[in-house]
C-alpha positions as CSV (number, residue, x, y, z in Angstrom):
1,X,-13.3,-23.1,22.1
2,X,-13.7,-19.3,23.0
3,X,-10.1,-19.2,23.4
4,X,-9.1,-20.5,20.2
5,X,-12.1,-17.9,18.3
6,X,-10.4,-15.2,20.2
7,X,-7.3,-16.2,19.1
8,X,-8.6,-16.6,15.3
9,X,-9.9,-13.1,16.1
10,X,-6.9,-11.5,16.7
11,X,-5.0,-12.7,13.8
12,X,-7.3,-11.3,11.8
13,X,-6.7,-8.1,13.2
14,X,-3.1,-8.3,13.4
15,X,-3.2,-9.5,9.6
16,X,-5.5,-6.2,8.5
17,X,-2.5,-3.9,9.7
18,X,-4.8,-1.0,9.7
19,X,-2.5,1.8,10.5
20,X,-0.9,1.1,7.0
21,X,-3.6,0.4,5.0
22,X,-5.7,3.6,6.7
23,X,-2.5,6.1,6.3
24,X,-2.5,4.7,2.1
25,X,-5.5,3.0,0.7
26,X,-7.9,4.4,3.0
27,X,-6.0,8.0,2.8
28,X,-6.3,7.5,-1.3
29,X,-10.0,6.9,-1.2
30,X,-10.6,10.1,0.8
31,X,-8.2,12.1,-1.4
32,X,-10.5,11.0,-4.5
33,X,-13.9,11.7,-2.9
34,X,-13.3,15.0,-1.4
35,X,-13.0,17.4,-4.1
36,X,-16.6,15.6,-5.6
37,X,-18.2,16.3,-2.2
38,X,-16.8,20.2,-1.6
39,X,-17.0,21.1,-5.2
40,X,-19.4,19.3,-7.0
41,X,-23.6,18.9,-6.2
42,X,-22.6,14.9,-4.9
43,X,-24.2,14.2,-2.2
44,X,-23.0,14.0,1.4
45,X,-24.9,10.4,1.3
46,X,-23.6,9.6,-1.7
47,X,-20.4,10.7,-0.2
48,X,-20.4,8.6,2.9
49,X,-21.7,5.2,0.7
50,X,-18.8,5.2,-2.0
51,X,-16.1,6.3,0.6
52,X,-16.9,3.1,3.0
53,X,-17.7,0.9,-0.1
54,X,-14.6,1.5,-1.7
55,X,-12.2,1.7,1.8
56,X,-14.0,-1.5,2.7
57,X,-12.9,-3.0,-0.3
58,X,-9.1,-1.5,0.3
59,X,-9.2,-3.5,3.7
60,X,-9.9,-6.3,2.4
61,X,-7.4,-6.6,-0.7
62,X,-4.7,-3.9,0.8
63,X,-5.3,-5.2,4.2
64,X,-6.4,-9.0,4.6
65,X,-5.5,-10.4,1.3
66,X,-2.4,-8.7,0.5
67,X,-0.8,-9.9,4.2
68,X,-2.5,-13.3,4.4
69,X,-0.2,-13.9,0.9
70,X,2.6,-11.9,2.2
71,X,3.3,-13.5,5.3
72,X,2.8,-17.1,4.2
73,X,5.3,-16.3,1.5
74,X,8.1,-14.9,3.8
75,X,7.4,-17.7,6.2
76,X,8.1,-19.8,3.7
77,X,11.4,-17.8,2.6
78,X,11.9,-17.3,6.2
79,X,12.8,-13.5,6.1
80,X,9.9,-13.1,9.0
81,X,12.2,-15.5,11.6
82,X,15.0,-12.7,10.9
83,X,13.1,-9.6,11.1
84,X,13.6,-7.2,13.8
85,X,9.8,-7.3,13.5
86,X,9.2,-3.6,14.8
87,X,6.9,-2.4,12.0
88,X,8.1,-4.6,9.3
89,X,8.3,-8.6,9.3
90,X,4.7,-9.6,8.7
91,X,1.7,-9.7,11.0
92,X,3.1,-12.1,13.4
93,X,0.3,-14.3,13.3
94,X,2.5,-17.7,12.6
95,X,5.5,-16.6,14.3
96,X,3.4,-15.8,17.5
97,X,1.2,-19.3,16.5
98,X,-2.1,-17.6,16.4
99,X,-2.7,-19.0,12.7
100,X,-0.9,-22.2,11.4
101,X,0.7,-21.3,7.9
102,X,-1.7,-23.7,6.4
103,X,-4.3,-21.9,7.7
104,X,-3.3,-18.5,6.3
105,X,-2.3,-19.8,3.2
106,X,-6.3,-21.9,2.7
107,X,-7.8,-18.1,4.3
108,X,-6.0,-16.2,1.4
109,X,-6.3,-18.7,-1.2
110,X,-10.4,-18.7,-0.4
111,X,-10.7,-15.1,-0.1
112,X,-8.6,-14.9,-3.9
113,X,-11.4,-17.2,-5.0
114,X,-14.4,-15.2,-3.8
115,X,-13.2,-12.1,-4.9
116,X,-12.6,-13.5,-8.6
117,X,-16.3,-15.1,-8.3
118,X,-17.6,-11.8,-7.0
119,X,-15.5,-10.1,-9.7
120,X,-16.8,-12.6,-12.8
121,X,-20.1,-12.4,-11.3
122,X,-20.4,-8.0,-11.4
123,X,-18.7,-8.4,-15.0
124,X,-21.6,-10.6,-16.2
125,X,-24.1,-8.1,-14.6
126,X,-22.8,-5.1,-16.1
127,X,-20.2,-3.9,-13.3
128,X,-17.3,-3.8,-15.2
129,X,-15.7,-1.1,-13.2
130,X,-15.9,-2.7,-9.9
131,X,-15.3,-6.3,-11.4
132,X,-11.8,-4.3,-13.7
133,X,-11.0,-2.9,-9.5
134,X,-11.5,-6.0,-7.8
135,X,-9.1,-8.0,-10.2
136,X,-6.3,-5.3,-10.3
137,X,-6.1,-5.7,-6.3
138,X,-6.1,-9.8,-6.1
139,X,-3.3,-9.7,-9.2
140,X,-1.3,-7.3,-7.2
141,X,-2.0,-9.3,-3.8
142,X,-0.8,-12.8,-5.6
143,X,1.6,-11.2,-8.0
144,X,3.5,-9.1,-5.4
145,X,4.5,-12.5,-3.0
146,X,3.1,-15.8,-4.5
147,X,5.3,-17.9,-6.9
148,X,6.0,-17.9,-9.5
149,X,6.2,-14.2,-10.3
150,X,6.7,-13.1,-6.5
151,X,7.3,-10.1,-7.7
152,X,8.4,-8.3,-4.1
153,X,11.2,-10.4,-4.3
154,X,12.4,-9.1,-7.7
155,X,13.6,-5.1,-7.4
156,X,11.7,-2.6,-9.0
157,X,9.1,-5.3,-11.0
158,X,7.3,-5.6,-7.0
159,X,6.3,-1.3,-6.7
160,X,5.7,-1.3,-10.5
161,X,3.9,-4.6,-11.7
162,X,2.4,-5.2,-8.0
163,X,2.0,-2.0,-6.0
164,X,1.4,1.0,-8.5
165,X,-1.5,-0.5,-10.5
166,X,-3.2,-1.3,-7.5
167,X,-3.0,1.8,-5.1
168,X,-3.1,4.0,-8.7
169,X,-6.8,2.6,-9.8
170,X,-8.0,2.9,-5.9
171,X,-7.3,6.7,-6.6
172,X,-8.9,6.6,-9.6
173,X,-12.1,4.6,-8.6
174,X,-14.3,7.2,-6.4
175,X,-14.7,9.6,-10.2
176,X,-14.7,6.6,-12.2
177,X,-17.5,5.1,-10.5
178,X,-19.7,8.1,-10.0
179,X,-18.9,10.3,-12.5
180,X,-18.3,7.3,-15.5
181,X,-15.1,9.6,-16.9
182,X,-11.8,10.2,-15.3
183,X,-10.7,13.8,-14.4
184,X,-7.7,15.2,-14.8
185,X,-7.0,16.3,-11.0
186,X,-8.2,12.6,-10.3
187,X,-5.1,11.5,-12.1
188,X,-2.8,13.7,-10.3
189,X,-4.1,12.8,-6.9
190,X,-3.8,9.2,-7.8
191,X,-0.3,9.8,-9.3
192,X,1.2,11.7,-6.0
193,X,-0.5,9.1,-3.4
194,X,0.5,6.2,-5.6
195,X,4.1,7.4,-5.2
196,X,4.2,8.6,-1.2
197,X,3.0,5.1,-0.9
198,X,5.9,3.4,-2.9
199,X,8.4,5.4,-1.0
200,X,6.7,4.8,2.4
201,X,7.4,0.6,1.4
202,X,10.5,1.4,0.4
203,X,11.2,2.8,4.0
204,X,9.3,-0.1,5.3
205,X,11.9,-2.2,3.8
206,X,15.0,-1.2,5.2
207,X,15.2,-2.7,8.4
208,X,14.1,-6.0,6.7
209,X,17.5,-5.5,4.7
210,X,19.7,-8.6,6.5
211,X,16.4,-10.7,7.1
212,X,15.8,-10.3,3.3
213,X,19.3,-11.4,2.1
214,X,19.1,-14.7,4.6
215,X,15.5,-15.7,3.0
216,X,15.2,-19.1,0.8
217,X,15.0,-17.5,-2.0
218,X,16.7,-14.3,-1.7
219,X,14.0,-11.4,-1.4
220,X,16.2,-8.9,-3.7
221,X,13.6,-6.3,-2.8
222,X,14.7,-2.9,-4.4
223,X,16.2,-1.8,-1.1
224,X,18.5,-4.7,-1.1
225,X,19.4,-4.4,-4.4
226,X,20.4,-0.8,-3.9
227,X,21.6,-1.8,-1.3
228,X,24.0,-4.6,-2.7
229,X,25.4,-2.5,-5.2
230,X,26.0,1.0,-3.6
231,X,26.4,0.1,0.0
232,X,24.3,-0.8,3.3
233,X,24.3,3.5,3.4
234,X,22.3,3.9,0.2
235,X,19.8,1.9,1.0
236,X,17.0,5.2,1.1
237,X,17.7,6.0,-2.5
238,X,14.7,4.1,-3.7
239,X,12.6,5.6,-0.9
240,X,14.1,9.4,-2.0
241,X,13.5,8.8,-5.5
242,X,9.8,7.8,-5.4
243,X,9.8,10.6,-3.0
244,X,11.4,13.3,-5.6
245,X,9.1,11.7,-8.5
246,X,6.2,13.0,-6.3
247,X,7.9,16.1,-5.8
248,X,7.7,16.6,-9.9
249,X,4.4,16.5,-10.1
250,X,3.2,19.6,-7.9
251,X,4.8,21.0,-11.0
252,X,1.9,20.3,-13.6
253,X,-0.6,20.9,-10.3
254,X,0.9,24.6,-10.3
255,X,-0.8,25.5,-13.4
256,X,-4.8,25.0,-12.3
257,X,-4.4,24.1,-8.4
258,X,-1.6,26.9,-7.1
259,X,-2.3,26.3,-3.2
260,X,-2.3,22.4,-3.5
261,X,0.9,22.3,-5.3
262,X,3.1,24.7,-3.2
263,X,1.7,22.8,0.4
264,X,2.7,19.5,-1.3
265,X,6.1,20.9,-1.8
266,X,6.6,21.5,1.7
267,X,5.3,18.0,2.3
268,X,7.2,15.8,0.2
269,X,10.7,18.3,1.5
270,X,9.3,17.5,4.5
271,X,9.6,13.4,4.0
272,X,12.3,13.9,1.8
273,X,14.4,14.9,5.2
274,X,13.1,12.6,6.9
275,X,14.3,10.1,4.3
276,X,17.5,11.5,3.8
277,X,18.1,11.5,7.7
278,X,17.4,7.9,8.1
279,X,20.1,6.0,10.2
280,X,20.2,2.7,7.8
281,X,21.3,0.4,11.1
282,X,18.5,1.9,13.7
283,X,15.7,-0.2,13.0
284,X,13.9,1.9,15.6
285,X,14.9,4.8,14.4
286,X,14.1,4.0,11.1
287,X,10.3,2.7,12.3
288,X,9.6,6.1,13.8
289,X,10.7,7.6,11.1
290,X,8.2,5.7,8.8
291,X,5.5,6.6,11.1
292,X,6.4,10.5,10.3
293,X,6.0,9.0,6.4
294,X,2.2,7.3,7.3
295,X,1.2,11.0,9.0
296,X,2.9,12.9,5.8
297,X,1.1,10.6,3.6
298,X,-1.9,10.9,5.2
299,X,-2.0,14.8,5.2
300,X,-0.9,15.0,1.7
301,X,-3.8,13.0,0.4
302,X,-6.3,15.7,2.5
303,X,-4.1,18.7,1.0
304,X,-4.7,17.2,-2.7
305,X,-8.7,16.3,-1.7
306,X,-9.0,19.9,-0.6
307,X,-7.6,21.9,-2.6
């Protein structure tokens, strides 16, 4: 009995993938809270409540829902039993049989419920907001791996339809909520973390590239479609060009916010090398490389809260 809750224990942790969801959501959050609490009269309270209310929320939806769908899906597809499994390839939980992919597939479908009840339930109360966040994350969750749409699966419809809404609101949420109108450096924060975090997947992709093209459907992410077309070598093009759409928009940041947009510059040139330098076949390579692309994210969300 203790044995088997220890186990259910760890898949739950193993599904969260914090790292990820810490270095994006979490890291979005922050960069959306930060320039309330240094330049505004919010609260440090105030502060501390919204920041773990909303990153708790991120956890949940980026972290536990999001994978609980996303690796019954590719079990199903069977990229998983092809991944090199390094940093990509799902949690691991069915593959190492800590969670039977009924189970993960009733845990996600259960938690999807909830949240829509909890969602319906703040709408009805007058939390519109929160209820409008909440059902943004569980349509990107289902919408990004569950048929029919299985939009990850489908290239470019899985960042844009699935990924961007989701990660673009989170960034929006802290000034929403608190301040009830959106400002405009809140939608340029949101903007440039939205986009790091599309090119970090991107990256994440790659080594996934032959597991992908052996799954039941194929999963034609946008890595193995650029793939496909241009060659096994281009295969970081979708990864650069989220990365140089980011770079664009220190651009319109250079007119009010002078210091914020020339560190993000050296940032994003920063991850652009690093993106630009990947070796396509070194799937370990590659994973240490994505790692440098968590920290860059993670730093570029604290240079846009800051300054």
């Amino acid at each position: 009995m203790i044995n088997h809750f220890s186990m259910f224990l760890s898949g739950g942790w193993s599904l969260l993938r914090l790292i990820a969801v810490v270095s994006s959501s979490v890291t979005t959050v922050i960069s959306s809270l930060l320039p309330l609490l240094l330049y505004t009269s919010f609260s440090t309270s105030n502060f501390v409540f919204m920041f773990f209310f909303l990153s708790a929320g991120a956890v949940v939806i980026h972290g536990l829902l999001t994978h609980l769908f996303n690796d019954y899906a590719d079990f199903l597809s069977g990229t998983d039993e092809h991944s090199p499994a390094i940093l990509s390839g799902g949690s691991r939980v069915i593959q190492k049989g800590i969670l039977k992919p009924e189970v993960v597939w009733r845990l996600g479908r259960l938690l999807a419920i909830l949240l829509l009840m909890a969602a319906v339930l703040l709408a009805i109360i007058g939390h519109g907001k929160i209820s409008l966040l909440i059902l943004v994350g569980v349509w990107a969750a289902a919408s990004y791996s569950l048929s029919p749409l299985r939009l990850s699966y489908r290239p470019f419809l899985g960042e844009w339809l699935s990924l961007f809404p989701s990660m673009f609101l989170l960034g929006l949420a802290g000034p929403w909520l608190i301040m009830d109108v959106i400002p405009m450096w809140a939608v340029q924060n949101a903007l440039i973390n939205a986009l790091v975090c599309m090119a970090w997947v991107m990256v994440h992709h790659i080594p996934d590239l032959e597991a992908d093209q052996k799954a039941k459907p194929i999963k034609v992410t946008t890595v193995v479609w650029f793939a496909k077309k241009f060659g096994v070598n281009f295969a970081y093009f979708p990864a650069l060009f989220y990365l140089m759409l980011a770079g664009l928009v220190p651009i319109w940041l250079a007119f009010t916010r002078l210091t914020a947009a020339f560190l993000l510059i050296v940032l994003i040139s920063f991850a652009i090398y690093l993106v630009t330098h990947l070796d396509i076949k070194n799937h370990h390579q590659v994973s240490k490389s994505e790692k440098g692309l968590l920290l860059i994210a993670m730093l570029i969300g604290l240079v846009l809260g800051i300054f």
